[in-house]
C-alpha positions as CSV (number, residue, x, y, z in Angstrom):
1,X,23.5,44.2,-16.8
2,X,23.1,43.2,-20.4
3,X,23.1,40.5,-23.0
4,X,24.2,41.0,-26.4
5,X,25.1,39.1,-29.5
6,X,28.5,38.9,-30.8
7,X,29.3,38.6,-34.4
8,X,32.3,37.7,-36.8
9,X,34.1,36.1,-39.1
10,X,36.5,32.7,-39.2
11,X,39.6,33.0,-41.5
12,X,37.8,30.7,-43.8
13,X,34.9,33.0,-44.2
14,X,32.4,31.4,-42.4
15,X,30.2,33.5,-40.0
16,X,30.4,33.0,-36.1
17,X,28.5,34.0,-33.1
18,X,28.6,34.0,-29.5
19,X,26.0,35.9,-26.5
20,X,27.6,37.8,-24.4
21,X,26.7,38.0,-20.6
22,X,27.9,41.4,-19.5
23,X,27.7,42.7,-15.6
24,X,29.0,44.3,-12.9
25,X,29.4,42.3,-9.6
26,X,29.5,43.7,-6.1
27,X,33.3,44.7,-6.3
28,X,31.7,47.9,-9.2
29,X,33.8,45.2,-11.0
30,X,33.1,44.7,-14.8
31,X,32.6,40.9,-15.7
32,X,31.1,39.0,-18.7
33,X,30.5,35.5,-19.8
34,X,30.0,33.9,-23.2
35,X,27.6,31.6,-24.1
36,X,26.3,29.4,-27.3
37,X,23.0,30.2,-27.1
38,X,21.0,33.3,-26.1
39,X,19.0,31.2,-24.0
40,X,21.7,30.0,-21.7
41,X,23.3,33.4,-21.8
42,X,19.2,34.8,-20.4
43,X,19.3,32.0,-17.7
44,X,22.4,33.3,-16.6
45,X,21.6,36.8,-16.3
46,X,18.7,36.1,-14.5
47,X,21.0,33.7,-12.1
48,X,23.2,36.3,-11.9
49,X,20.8,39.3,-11.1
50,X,19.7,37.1,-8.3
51,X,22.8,36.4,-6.5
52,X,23.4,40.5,-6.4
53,X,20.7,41.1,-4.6
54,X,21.0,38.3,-2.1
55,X,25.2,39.2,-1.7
56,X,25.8,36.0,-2.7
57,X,27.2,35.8,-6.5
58,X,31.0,34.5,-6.8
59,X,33.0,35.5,-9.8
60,X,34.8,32.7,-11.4
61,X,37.9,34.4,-11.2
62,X,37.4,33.9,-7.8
63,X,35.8,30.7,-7.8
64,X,37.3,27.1,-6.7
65,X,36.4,23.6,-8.6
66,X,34.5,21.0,-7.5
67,X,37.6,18.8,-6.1
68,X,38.8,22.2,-4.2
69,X,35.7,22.4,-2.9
70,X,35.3,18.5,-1.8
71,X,38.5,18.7,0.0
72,X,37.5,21.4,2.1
73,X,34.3,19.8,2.7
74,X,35.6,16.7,4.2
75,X,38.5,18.5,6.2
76,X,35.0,20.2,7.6
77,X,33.3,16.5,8.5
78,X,36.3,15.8,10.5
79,X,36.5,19.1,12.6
80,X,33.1,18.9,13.5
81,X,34.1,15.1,14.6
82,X,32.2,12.8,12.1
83,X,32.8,9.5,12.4
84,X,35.6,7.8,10.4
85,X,33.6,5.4,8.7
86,X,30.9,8.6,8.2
87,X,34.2,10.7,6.7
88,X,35.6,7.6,4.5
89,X,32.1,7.3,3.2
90,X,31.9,10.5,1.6
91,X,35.6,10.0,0.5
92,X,34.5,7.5,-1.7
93,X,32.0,9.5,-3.3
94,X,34.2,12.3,-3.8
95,X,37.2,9.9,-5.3
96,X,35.0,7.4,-6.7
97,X,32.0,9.3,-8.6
98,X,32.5,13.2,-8.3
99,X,36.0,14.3,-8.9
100,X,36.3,11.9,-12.0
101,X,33.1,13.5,-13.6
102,X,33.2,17.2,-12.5
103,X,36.0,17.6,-10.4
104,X,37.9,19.8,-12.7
105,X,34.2,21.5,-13.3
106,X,34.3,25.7,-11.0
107,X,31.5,25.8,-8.7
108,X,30.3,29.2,-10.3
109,X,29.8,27.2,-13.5
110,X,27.2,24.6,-12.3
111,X,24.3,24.6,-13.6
112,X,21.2,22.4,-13.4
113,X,21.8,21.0,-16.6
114,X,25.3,20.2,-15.7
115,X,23.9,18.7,-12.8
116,X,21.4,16.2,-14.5
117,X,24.4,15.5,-17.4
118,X,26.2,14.3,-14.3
119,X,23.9,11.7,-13.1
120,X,23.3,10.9,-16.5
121,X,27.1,10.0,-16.9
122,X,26.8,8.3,-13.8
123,X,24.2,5.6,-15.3
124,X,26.5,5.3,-18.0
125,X,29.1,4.1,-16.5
126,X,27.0,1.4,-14.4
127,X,26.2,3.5,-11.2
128,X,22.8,2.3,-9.9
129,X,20.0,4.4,-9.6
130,X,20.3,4.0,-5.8
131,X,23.8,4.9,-6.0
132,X,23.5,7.8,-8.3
133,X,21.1,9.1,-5.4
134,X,23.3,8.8,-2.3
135,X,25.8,10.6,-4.9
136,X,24.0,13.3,-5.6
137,X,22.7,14.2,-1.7
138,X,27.0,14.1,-1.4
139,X,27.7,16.6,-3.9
140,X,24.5,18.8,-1.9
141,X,26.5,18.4,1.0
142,X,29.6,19.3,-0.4
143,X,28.0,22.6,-2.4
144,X,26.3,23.1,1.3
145,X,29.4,23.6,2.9
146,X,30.8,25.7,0.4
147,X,27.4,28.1,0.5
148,X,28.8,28.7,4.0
149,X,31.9,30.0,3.1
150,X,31.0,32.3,0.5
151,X,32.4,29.9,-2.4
152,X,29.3,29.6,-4.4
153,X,26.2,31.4,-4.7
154,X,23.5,28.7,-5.6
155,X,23.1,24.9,-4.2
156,X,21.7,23.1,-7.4
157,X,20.9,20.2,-5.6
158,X,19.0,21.8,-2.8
159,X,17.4,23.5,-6.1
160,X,16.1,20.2,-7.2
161,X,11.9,20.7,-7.8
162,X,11.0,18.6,-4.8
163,X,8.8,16.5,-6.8
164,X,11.6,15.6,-8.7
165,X,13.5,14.1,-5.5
166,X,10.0,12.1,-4.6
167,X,10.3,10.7,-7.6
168,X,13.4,9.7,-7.5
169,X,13.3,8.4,-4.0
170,X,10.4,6.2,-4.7
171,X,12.4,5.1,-7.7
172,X,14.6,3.7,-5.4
173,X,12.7,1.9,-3.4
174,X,10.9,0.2,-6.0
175,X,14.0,-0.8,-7.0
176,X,15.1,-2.1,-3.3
177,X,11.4,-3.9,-3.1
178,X,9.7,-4.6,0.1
179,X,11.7,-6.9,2.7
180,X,10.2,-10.2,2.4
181,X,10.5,-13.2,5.7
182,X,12.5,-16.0,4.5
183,X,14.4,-13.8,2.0
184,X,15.4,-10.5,3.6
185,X,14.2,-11.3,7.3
186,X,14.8,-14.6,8.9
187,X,11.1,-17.1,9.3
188,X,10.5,-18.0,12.9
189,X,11.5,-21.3,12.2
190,X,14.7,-19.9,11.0
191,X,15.6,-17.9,14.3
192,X,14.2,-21.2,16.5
193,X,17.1,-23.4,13.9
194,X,19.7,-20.7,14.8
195,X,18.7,-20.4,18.7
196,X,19.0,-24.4,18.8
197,X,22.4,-24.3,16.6
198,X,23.9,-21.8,19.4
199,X,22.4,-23.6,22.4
200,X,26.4,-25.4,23.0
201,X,27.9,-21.9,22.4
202,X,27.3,-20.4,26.1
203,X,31.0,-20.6,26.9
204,X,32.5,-18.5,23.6
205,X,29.8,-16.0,23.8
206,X,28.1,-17.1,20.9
207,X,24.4,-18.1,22.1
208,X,24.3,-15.0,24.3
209,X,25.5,-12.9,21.6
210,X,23.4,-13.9,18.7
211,X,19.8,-14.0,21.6
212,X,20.8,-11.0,22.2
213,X,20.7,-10.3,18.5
214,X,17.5,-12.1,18.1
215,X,15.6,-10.3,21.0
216,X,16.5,-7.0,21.5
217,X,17.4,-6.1,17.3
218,X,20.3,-4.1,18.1
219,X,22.5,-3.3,15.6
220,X,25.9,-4.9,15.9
221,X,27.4,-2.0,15.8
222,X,25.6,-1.8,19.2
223,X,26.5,-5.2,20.5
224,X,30.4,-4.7,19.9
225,X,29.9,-1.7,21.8
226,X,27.4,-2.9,24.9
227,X,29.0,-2.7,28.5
228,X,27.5,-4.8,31.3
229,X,26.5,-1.6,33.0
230,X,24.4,-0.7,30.5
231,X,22.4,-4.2,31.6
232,X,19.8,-3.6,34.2
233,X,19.3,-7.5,34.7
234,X,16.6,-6.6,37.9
235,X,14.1,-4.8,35.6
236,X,15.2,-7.2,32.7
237,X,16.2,-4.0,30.6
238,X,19.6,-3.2,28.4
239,X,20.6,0.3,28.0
240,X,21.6,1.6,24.4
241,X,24.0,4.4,25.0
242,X,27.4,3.6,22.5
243,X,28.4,1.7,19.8
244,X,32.0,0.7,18.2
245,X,32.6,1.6,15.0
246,X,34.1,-0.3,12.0
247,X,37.6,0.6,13.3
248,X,36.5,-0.4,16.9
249,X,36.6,3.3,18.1
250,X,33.7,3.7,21.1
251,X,31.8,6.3,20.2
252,X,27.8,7.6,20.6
253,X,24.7,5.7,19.2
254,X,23.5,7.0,15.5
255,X,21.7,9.4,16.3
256,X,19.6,11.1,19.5
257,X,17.0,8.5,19.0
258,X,19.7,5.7,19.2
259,X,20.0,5.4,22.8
260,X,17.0,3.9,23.8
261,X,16.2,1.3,26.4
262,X,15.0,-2.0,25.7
263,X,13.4,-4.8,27.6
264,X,15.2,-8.1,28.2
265,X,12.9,-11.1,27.8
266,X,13.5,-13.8,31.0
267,X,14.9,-16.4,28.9
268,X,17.5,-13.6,27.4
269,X,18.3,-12.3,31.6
270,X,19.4,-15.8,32.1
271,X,21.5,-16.4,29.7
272,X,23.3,-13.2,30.4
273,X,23.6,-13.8,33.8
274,X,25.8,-16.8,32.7
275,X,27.2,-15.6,30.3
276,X,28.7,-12.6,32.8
277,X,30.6,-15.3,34.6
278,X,32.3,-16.6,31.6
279,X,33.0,-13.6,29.6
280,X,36.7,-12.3,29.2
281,X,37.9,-9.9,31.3
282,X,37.3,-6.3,29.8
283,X,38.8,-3.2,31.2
284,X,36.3,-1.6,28.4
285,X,33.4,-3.2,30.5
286,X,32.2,-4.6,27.5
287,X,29.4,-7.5,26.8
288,X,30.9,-9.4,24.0
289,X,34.6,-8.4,23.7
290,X,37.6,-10.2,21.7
291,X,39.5,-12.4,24.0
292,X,42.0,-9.8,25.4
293,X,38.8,-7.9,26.3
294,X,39.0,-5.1,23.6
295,X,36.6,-4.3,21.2
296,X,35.5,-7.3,18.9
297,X,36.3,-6.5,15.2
298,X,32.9,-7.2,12.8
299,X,34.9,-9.5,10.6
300,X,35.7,-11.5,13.6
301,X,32.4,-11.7,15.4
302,X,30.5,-12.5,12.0
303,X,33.2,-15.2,11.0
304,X,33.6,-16.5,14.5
305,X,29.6,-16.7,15.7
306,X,27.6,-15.7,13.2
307,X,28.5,-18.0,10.2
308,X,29.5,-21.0,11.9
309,X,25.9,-20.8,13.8
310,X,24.1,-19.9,10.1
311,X,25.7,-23.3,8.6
312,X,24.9,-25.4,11.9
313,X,21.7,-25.0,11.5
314,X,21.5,-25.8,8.1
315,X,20.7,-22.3,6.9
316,X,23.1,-20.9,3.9
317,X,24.5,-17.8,5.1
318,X,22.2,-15.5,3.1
319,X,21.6,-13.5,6.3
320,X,23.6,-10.9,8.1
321,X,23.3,-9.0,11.0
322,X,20.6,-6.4,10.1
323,X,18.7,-9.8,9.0
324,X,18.4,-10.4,12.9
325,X,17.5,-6.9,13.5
326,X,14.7,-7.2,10.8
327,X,13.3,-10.4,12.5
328,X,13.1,-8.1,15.9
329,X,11.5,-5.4,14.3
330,X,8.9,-8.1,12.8
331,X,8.4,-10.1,15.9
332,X,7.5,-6.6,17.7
333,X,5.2,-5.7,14.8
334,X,3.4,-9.5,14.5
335,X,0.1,-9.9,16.1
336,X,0.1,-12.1,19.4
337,X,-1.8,-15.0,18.0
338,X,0.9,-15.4,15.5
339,X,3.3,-15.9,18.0
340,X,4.4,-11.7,17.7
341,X,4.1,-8.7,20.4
342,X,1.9,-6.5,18.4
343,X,3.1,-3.3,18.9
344,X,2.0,-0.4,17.5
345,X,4.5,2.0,15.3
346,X,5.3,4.3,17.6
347,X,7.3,2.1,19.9
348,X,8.5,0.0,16.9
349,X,10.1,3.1,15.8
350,X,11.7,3.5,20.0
351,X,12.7,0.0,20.3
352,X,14.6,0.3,16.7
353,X,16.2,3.3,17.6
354,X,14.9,4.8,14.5
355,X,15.2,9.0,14.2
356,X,11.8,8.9,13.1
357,X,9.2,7.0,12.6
358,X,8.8,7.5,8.8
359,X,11.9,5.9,8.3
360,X,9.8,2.7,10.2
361,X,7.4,3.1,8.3
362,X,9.3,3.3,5.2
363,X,11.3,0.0,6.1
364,X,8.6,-2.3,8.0
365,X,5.2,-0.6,6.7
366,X,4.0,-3.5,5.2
367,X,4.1,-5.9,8.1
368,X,1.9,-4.5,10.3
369,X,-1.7,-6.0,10.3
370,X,-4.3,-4.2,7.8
371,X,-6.9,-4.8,9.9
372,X,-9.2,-6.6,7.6
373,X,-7.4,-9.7,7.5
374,X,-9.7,-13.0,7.7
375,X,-11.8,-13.4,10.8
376,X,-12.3,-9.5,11.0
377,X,-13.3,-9.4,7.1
378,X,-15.7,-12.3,7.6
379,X,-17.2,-10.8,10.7
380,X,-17.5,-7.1,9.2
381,X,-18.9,-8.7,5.9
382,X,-21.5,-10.7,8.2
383,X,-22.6,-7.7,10.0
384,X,-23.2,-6.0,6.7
385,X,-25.3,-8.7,5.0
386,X,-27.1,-9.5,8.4
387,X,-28.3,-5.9,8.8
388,X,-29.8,-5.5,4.6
């Protein structure tokens, strides 16, 4: 293997020059490449030399583009039974941000560089940093899958310097900024506004529905899918072990960590138990189901209970679904003489059904007590001056 420089001269007299990357792959096959600069055609050869060794290196005679490679990708998702919305997700990356920007690019031909001019064209045409993120861990996915068929030899993304990716990530969340009560997460005397805005809605499902919400923080993902069997009203406990998607297919929680179990409090029990009497008849089983006892669509559930309830009780509808799962996750993490349950991380993370409990951290970190808050900072800095 060998890189030389290659000389000559344009009709109009001028001088030219190329480097030429010269090899033979695994085939005893003799390939080359041309490059601009000798440093590109080094980086290369060294790339190349690599991918020998390991078995790995893909011609690009024989290699697909980016947009071959997404399509095979997703087909992928679906066999190994990704949800719809999971599979429609990525779609949009692949239609919206990848194939228009390097689609036409061959796998064999991406480069780091290449890789960081992509994101940079991503900024440029208005793609936030966040987005440019979530982007970029698709295309890693999609050059993943393609590692695993013998398409490509090298995963640029996975090559990323993981400092790089820290820095990126913490980018992003400086950019989402800390959840803040009465913005992001709804003030207790928001959620008391709402509970007393839903108290005539016992017979449509709406006060049971949005306690529910309020008290146990599932997702509503969860809700649309919760069956009465999953509710143990004798220990006062509910049962997290499906979900409906956004095209109302039944399907497993989010992840391993998503079907949990989580207690009921008394006031919650009872207002099931009436509920039960009144709800629709479901052949699904189901908790809160449309009328004809199917699956409740989101757009329905939020226009129909969610709203209407927000408006009664005289709070604009800046709040959502997850806003109610953020007040759960902050009444578990508030200290008892602020009116919270004070738990510590670990079962934060159980009760949220979060796959670990960095990502807890990462979302609710800053509510939990320091510890040095006002009585205990006044009684440690009187023990300190007391004792000189």
């Amino acid at each position: 293997m060998s890189v030389r420089k290659r000389t000559w001269t344009n009709q109009d007299g001028s001088k030219g020059q190329a480097w030429i990357a010269e090899y033979t792959d695994h085939e005893r096959k003799r390939r080359l490449r041309t490059f601009e600069t000798k440093q590109a055609a080094d980086s290369f050869h060294v790339g190349v030399t690599g991918e020998l060794r390991a078995g790995t290196h893909v011609p690009d005679s024989q290699s697909i583009t980016v947009a071959e490679a997404g399509r095979l990708w997703l087909k992928r998702c679906e066999a190994d039974g990704l949800e719809q919305s999971t599979v429609d997700y990525y779609q949009q990356h692949l239609d919206r941000h990848i194939i228009p920007v390097i689609g036409a690019v061959k796998l064999s031909r991406l480069t780091m560089p290449m890789l960081t001019s992509f994101q940079d064209k991503l900024r440029e045409l208005g793609r936030s940093p966040i987005m440019v993120r979530k982007v970029r861990i698709s295309l890693g996915a999609l050059l993943a899958d393609a590692q695993r068929r013998g398409l490509v030899g090298q995963n640029v993304v996975h090559a990323l310097p993981r400092s790089l990716r820290g820095k990126e990530a913490r980018a992003a969340a400086r950019q989402k900024g800390k959840l803040r009560v009465g913005v992001d997460i709804p003030s207790p005397d928001e959620i008391r506004a709402i509970i007393a805005a839903a108290s005539d809605g016992d017979s449509d499902g709406r006060r049971p529905l949005l306690l529910t919400a309020i008290f146990t923080g599932l997702r509503i993902s969860e809700l649309r899918g919760l069956r009465w069997d999953a509710i143990d009203f004798k220990r006062a406990v509910l049962h997290v072990r499906q979900r409906a998607d956004r095209y109302n297919a039944i399907g497993k929680p989010k992840s391993v960590a998503g079907e949990r179990t989580v207690p009921l409090p008394p006031t919650l029990v009872s207002t099931l138990r009436k509920w039960r009497l009144a709800c629709p008849n479901s052949e699904l089983g189901l908790a809160f189901p449309a009328d004809d006892g199917s699956v409740e669509s989101y757009v329905n559930i939020t226009r129909h209970a969610l709203i209407p309830t927000l408006l009664a009780a005289g709070i604009a509808a800046k709040y959502g679904w997850h806003s109610l799962r953020h007040f759960y996750a902050s009444w578990c993490i508030n200290r008892k003489v602020d009116g919270g349950l004070e738990l510590p991380a670990k079962m934060v993370q159980q009760r949220m059904g979060h796959a670990s409990i960095a990502i807890t951290m990462d979302v609710y970190g800053h509510l939990f007590p320091s510890g040095d808050d006002g009585a205990e900072l006044a009684a440690a800095e009187k023990a300190l001056l007391v004792a000189m």
